[in-house]
KEKE-3310 file (N, C-alpha, C; in steps of 0.2 Angstrom, whole numbers, plus 5000, padded with zeros to 4 digits):
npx = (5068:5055:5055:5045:5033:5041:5044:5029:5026:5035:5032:5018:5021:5025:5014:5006:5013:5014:5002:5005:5018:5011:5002:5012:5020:5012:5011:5022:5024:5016:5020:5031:5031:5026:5014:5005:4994:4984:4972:4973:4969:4955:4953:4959:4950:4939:4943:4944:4931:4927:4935:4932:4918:4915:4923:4916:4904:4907:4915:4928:4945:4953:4945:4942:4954:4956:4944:4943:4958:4954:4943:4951:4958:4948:4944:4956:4957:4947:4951:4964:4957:4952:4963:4972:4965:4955:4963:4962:4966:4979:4981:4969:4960:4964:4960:4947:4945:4948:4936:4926:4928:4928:4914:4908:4914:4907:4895:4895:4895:4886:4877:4884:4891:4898:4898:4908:4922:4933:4951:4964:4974:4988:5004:5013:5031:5039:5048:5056:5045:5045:5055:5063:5061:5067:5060:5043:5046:5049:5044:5030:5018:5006:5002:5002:5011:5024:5023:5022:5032:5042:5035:5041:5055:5052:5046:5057:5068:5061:5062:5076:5080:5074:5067:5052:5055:5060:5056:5045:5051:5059:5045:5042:5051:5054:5042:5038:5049:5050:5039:5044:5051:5044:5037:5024:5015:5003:4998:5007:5007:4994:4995:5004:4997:4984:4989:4996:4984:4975:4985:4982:4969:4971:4978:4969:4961:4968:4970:4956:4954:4964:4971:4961:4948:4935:4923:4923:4920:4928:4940:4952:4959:4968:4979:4982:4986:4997:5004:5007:5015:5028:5032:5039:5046:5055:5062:5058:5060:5061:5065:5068:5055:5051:5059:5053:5040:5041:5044:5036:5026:5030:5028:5014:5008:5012:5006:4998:5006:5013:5011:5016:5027:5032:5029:5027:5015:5002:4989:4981:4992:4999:4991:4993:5006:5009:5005:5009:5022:5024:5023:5036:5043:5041:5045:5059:5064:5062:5069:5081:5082:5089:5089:5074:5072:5080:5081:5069:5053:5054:5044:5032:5018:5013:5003:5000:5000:4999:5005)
npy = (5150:5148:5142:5135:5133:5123:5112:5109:5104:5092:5086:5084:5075:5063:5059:5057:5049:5037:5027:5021:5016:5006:4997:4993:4987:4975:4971:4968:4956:4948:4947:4941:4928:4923:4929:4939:4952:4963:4968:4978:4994:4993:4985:4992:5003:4996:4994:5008:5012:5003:5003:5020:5017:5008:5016:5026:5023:5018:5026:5021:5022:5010:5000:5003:5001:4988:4983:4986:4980:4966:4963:4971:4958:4947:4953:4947:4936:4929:4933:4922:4909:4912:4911:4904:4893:4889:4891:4903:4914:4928:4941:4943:4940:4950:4961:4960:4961:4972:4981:4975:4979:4994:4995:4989:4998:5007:5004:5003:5013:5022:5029:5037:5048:5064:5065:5066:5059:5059:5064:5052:5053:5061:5059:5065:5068:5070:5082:5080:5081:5096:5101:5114:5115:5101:5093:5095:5089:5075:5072:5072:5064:5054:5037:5027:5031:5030:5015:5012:5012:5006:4992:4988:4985:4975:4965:4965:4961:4948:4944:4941:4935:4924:4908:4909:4918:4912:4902:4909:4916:4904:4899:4907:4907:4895:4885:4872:4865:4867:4862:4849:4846:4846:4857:4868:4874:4880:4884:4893:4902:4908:4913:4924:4932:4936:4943:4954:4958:4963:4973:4982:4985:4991:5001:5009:5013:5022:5032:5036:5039:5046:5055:5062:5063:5057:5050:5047:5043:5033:5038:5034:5036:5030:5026:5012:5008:5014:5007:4997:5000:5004:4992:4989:4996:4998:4986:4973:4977:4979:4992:5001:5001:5009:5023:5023:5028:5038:5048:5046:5053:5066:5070:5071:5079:5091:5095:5104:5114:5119:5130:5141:5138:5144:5140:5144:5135:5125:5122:5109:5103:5099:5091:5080:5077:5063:5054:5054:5053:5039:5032:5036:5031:5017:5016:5021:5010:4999:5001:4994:4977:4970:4976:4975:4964:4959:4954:4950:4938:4924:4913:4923:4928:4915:4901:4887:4869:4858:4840)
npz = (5005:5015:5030:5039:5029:5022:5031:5034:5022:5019:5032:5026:5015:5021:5028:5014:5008:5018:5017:5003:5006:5015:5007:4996:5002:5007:4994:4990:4998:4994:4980:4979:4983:4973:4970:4960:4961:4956:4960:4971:4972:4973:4984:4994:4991:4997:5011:5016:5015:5025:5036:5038:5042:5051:5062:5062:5068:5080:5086:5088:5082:5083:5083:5071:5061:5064:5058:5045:5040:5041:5031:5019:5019:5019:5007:4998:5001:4993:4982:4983:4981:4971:4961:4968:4971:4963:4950:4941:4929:4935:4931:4926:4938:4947:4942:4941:4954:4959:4952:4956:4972:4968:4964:4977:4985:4984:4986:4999:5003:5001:5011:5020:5013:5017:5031:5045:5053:5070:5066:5067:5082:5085:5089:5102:5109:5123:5126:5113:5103:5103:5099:5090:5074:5068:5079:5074:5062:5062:5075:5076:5071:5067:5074:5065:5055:5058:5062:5049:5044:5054:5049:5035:5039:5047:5038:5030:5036:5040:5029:5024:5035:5041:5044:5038:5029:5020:5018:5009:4997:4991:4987:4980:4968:4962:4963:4961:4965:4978:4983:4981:4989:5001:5006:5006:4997:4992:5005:5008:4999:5001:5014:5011:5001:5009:5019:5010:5005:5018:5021:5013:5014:5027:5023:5014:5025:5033:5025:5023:5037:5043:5032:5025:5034:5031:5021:5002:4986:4979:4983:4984:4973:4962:4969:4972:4962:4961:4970:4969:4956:4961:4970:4958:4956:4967:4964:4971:4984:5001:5006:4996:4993:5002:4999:4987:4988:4998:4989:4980:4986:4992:4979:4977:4986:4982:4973:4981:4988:4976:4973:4985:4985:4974:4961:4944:4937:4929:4941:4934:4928:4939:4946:4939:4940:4950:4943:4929:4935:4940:4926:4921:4927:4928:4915:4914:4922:4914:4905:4902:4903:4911:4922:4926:4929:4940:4957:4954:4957:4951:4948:4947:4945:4937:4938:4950:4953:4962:4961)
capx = (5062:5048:5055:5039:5031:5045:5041:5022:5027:5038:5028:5013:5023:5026:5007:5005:5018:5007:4997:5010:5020:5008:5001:5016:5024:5009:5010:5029:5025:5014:5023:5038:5028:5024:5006:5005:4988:4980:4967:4974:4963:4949:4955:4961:4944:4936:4947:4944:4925:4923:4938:4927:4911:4916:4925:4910:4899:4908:4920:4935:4948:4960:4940:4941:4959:4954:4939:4949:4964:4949:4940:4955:4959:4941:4943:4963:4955:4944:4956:4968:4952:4951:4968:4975:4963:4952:4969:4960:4971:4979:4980:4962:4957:4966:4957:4939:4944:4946:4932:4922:4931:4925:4908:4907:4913:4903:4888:4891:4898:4882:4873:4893:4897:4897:4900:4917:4926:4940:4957:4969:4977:4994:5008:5016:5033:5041:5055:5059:5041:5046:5063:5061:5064:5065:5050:5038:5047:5049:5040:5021:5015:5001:5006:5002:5017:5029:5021:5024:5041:5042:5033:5045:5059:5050:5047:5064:5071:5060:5063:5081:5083:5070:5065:5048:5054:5066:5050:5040:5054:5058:5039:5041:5056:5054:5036:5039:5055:5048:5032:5044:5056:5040:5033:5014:5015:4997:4997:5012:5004:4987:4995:5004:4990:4979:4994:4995:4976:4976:4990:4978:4965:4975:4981:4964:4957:4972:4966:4949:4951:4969:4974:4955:4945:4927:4922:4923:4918:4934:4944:4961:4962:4973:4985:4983:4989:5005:5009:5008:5022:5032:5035:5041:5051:5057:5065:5056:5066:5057:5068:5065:5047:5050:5063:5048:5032:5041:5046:5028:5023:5031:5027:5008:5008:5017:5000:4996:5012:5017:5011:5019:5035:5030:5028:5020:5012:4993:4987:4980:4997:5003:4988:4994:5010:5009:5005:5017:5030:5022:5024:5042:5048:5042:5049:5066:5067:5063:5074:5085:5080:5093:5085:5067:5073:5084:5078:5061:5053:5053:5037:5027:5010:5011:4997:5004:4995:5001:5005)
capy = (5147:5148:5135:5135:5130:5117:5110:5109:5101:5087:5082:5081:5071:5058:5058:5056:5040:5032:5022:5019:5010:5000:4994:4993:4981:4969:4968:4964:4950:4943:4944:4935:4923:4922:4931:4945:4953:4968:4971:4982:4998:4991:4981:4998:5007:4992:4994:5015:5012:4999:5007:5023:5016:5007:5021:5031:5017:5015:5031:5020:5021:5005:4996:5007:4999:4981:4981:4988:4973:4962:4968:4968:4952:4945:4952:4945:4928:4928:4931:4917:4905:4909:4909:4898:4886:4887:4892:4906:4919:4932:4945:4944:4940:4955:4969:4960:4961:4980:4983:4975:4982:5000:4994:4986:5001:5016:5003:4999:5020:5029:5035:5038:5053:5069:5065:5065:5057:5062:5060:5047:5056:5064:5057:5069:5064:5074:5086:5079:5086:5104:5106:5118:5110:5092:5094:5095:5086:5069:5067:5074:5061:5049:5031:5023:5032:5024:5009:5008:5012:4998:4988:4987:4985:4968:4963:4966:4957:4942:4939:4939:4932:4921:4901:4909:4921:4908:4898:4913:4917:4898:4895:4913:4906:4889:4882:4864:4862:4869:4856:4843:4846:4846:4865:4868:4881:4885:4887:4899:4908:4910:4917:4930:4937:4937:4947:4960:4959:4967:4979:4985:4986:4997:5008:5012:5015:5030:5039:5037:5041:5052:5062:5066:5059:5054:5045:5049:5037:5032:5042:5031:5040:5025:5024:5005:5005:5017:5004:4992:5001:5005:4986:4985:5000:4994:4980:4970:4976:4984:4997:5003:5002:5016:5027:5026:5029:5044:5051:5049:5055:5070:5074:5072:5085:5097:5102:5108:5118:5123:5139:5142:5137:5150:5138:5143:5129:5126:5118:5103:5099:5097:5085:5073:5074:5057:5049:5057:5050:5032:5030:5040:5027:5012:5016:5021:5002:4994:5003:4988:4970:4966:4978:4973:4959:4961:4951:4946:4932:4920:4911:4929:4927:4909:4895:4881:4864:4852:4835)
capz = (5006:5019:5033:5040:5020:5018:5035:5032:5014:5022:5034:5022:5012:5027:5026:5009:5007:5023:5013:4996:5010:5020:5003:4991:5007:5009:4991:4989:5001:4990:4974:4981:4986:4967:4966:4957:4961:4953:4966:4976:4972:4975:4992:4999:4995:5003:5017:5018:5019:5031:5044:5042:5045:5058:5068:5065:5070:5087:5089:5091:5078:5084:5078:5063:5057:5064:5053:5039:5039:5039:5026:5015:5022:5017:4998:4996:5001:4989:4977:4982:4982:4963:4956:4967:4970:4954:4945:4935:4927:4939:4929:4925:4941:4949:4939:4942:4960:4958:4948:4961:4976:4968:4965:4983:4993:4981:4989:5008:5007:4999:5017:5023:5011:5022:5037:5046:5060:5071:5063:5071:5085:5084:5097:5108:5112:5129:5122:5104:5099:5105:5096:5082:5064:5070:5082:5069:5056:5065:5081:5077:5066:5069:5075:5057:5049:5062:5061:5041:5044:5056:5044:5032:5042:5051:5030:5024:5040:5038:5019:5023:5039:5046:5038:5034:5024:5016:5012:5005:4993:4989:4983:4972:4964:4961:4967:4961:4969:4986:4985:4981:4996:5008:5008:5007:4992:4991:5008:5011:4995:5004:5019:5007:4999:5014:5023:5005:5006:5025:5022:5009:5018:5032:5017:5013:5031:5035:5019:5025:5045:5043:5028:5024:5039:5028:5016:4998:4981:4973:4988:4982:4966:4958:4972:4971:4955:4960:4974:4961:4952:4967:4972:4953:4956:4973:4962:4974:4992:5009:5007:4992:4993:5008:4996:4983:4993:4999:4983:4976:4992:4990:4971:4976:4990:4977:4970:4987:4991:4972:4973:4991:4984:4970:4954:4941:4935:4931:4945:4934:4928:4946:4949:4933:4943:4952:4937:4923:4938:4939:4920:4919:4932:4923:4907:4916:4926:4909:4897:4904:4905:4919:4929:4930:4933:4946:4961:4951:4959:4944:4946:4947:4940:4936:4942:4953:4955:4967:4959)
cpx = (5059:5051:5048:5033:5036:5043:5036:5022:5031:5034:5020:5013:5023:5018:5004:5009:5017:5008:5000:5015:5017:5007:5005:5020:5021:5009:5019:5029:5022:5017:5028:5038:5025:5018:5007:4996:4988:4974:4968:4972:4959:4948:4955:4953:4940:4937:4944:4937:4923:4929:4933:4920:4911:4918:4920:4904:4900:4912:4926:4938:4953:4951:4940:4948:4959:4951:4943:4954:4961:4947:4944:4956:4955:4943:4948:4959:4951:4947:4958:4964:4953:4957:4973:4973:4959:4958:4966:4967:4973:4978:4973:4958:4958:4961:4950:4940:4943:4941:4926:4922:4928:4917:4904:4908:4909:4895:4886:4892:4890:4877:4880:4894:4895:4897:4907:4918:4932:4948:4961:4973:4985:4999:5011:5024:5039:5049:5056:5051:5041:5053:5061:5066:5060:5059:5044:5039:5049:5047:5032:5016:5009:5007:5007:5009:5023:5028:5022:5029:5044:5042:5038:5051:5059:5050:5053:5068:5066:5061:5070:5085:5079:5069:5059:5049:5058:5059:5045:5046:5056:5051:5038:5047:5055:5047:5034:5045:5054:5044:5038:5050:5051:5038:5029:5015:5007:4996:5001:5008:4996:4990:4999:4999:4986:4983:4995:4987:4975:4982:4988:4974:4967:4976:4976:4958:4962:4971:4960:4948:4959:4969:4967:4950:4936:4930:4920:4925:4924:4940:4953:4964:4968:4979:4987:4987:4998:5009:5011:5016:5028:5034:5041:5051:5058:5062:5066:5059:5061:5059:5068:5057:5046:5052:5056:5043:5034:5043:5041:5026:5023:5031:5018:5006:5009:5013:4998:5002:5017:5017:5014:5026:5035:5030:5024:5018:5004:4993:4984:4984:5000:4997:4990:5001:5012:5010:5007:5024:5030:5024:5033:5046:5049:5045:5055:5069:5067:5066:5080:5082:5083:5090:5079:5066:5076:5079:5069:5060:5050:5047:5030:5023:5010:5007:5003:4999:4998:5002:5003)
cpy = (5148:5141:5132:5130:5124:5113:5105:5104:5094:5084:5079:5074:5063:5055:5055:5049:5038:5025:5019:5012:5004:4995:4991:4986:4976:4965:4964:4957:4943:4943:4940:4931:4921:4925:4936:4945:4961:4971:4975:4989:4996:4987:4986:5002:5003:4993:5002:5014:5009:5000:5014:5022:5012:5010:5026:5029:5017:5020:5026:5017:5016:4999:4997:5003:4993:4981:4982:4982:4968:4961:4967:4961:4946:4944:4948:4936:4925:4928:4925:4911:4904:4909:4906:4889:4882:4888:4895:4910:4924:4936:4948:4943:4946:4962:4967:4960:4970:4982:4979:4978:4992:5000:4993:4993:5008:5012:5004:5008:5025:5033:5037:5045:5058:5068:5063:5060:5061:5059:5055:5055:5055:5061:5064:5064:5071:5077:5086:5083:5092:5104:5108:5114:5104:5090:5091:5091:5076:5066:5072:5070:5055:5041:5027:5024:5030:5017:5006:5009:5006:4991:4985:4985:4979:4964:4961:4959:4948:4938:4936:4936:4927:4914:4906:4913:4917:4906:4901:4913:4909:4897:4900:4911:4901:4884:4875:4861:4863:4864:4850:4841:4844:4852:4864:4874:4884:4887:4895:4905:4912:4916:4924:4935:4937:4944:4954:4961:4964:4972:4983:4990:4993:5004:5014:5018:5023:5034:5040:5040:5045:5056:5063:5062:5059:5052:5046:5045:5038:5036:5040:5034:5036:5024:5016:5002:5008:5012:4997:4993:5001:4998:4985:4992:5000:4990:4972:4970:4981:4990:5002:5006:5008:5023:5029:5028:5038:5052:5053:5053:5064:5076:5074:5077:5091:5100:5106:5114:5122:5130:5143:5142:5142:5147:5139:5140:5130:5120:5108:5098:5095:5092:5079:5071:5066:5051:5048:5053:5044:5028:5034:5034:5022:5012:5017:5014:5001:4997:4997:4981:4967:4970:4977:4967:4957:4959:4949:4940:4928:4914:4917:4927:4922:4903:4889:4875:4860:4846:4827)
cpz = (5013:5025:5036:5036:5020:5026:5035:5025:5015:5024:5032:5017:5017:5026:5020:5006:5013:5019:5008:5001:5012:5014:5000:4996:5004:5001:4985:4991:4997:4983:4978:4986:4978:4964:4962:4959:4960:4955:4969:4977:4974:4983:4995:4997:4999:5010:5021:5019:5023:5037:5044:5046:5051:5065:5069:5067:5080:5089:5091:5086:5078:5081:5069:5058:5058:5058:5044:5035:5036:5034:5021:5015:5017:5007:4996:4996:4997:4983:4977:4980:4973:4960:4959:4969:4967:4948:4940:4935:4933:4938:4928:4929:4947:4947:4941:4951:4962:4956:4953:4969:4975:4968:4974:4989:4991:4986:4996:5009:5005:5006:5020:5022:5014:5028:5040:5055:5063:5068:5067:5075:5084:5091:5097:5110:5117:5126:5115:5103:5099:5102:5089:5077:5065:5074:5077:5062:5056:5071:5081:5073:5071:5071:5069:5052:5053:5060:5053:5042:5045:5054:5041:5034:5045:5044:5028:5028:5038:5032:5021:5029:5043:5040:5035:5026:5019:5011:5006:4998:4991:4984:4978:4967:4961:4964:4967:4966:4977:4988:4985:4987:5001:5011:5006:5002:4992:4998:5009:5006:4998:5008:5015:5004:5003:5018:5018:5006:5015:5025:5017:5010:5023:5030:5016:5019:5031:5029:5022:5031:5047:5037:5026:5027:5038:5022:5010:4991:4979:4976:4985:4976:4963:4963:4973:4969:4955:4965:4971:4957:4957:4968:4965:4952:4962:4969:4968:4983:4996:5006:5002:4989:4997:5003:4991:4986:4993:4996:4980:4979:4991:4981:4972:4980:4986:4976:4974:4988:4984:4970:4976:4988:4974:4961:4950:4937:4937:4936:4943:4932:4933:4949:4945:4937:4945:4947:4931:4928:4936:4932:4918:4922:4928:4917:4907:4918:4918:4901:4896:4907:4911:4923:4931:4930:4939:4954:4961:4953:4951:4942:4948:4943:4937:4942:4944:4955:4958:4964:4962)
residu = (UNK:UNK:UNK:UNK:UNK:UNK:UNK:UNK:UNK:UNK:UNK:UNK:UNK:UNK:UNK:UNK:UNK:UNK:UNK:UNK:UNK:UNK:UNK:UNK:UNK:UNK:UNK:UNK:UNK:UNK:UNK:UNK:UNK:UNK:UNK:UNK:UNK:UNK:UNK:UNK:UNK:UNK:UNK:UNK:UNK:UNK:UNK:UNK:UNK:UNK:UNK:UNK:UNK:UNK:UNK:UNK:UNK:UNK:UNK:UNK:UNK:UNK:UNK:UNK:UNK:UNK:UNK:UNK:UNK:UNK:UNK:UNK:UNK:UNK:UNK:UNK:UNK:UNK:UNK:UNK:UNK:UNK:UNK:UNK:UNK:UNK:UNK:UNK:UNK:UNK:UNK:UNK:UNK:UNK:UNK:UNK:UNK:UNK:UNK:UNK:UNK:UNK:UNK:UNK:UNK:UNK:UNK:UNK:UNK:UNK:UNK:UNK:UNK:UNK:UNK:UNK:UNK:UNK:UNK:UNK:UNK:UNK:UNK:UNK:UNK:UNK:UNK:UNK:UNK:UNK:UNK:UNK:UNK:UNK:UNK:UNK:UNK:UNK:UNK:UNK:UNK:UNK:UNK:UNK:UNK:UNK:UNK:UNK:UNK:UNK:UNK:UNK:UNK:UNK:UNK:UNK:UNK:UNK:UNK:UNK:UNK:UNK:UNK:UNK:UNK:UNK:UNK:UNK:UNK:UNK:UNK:UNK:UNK:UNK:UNK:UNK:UNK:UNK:UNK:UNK:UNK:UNK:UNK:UNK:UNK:UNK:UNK:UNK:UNK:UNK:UNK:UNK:UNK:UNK:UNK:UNK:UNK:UNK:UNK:UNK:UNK:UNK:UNK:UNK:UNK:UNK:UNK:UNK:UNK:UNK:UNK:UNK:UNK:UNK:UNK:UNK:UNK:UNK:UNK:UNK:UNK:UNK:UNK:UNK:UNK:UNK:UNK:UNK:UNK:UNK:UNK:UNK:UNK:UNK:UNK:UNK:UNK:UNK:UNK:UNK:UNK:UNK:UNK:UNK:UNK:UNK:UNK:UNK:UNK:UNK:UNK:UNK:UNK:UNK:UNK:UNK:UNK:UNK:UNK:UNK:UNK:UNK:UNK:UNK:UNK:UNK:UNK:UNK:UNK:UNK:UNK:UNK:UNK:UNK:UNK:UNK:UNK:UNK:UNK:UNK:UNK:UNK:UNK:UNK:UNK:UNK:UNK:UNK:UNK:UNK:UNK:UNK:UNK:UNK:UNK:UNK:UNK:UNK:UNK:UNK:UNK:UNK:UNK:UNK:UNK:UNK:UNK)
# end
């Protein structure tokens, strides 16, 4: 094989599991805080049109991923408003958040499409970017795909070492028993979804202002919904989330590079890719009830009232 081609096909991948991490994290934090939310499509395109319009409003991309967070931020809060403190359904509340999230950014995006920004810049790091192989296969990335790495590793560390993350996981397991200790459940839950809501947002901005730097309707093409399965695939762990991300990551690049690597496959097979895995994965977790349960936070997708 082509080191060159396998290279180019790595590295793309690292790109392509970005965004699966950023998102799939923010939204582990909020299930294991209890929420389940099925927004997350539409959060991330919100997030992708309002970091591009921003950074092409002002030329500066650290505006463009501020507004982004926000923005996700904004729609999440909206959610938790209705399902945890009008206590509507979540499930039902999750997909109308989607379904408005696609409506809301085909509107704020319609003078947007065709025009481009500059990609987020590439770091440079003195010697390691220049060594053949490893050069280009681990110090030429943007700072976002470090930073979800990072992400994940301040996540995983907080669940299992810090009070906060005691109390997150506490009000996901037990949400009565937490309130009657003297935890604030709706709010730890607010901060949860506000935080998956902004990790959303961010996900949607670096497809928007890195892997294809404009703005295009419906640009997330369901990755919402894969980071959605990822968390589930995850079996609810940081780390897991990174090992998925980067596995889809690399089966959605494929279609790009399966020629290269000399497969021959019609190219629309290799787009259904991503989503032939997503439904292959799930059906392998749950051929066994002990595994998709396996560190399930046990009040997921149940309403909480304070007494």
């Amino acid at each position: 094989m082509n080191p060159e081609l396998l290279i180019a096909f790595l590295a793309s991948t690292a790109g392509a599991a970005t965004p699966l991490v950023l998102a799939a994290t923010g939204e582990l934090v909020a299930e294991r805080a209890g929420v389940l939310n099925l927004g997350l499509e539409g959060m991330m395109l919100v997030g992708a049109v309002m970091g591009f319009s921003v950074t092409l409003a002002s030329g500066n991309g650290g505006l463009g991923l501020l507004a982004a967070m926000g923005a996700g931020a904004l729609m999440a809060l909206l959610f938790a408003f209705l399902v945890l403190t009008l206590q509507t359904n979540q499930v039902a509340t999750g997909l109308a958040l989607t379904l408005f999230g696609v409506g809301l950014s085909a509107f704020i995006g319609r003078g947007l499409v065709g025009q481009t920004v500059a990609p987020l810049r590439k770091l440079a790091f003195p010697v390691l970017s220049d060594l053949p192989f490893v050069g280009p296969l681990l110090f030429r990335f943007d700072a976002m795909v470090y930073a979800s790495l990072l992400l994940t590793v301040a996540v995983g560390w907080m669940l299992a070492r810090t009070r906060l993350g005691l109390l997150v996981r506490a009000v996901g397991e037990s949400p009565h028993s937490a309130h009657a200790i003297g935890f604030h459940v709706i709010a730890l839950r607010y901060g949860a979804v506000m935080f998956g809501g902004a990790m959303a947002g961010l996900a949607g901005a670096y497809m928007s202002m890195a892997l294809t730097p404009m703005w295009v309707e419906g640009m997330t093409a369901g990755r919402g919904w894969i980071a959605l399965a990822l968390v589930v695939f995850a079996t609810w762990k940081p780390r897991g989330v990174v090992l998925g991300s980067y596995l889809f990551g690399g089966v959605t690049v494929l279609q790009f590079h399966g020629q290269g690597f000399g497969l021959a496959v019609p190219s629309e097979f290799l787009s259904m890719l991503p989503y032939l895995a997503t439904i292959a994965v799930l059906v392998y977790i749950c051929r066994d009830p002990k595994t998709i349960l396996l560190n399930k936070p046990l009040s997921l997708g149940q309403s909480f009232r304070a007494d």
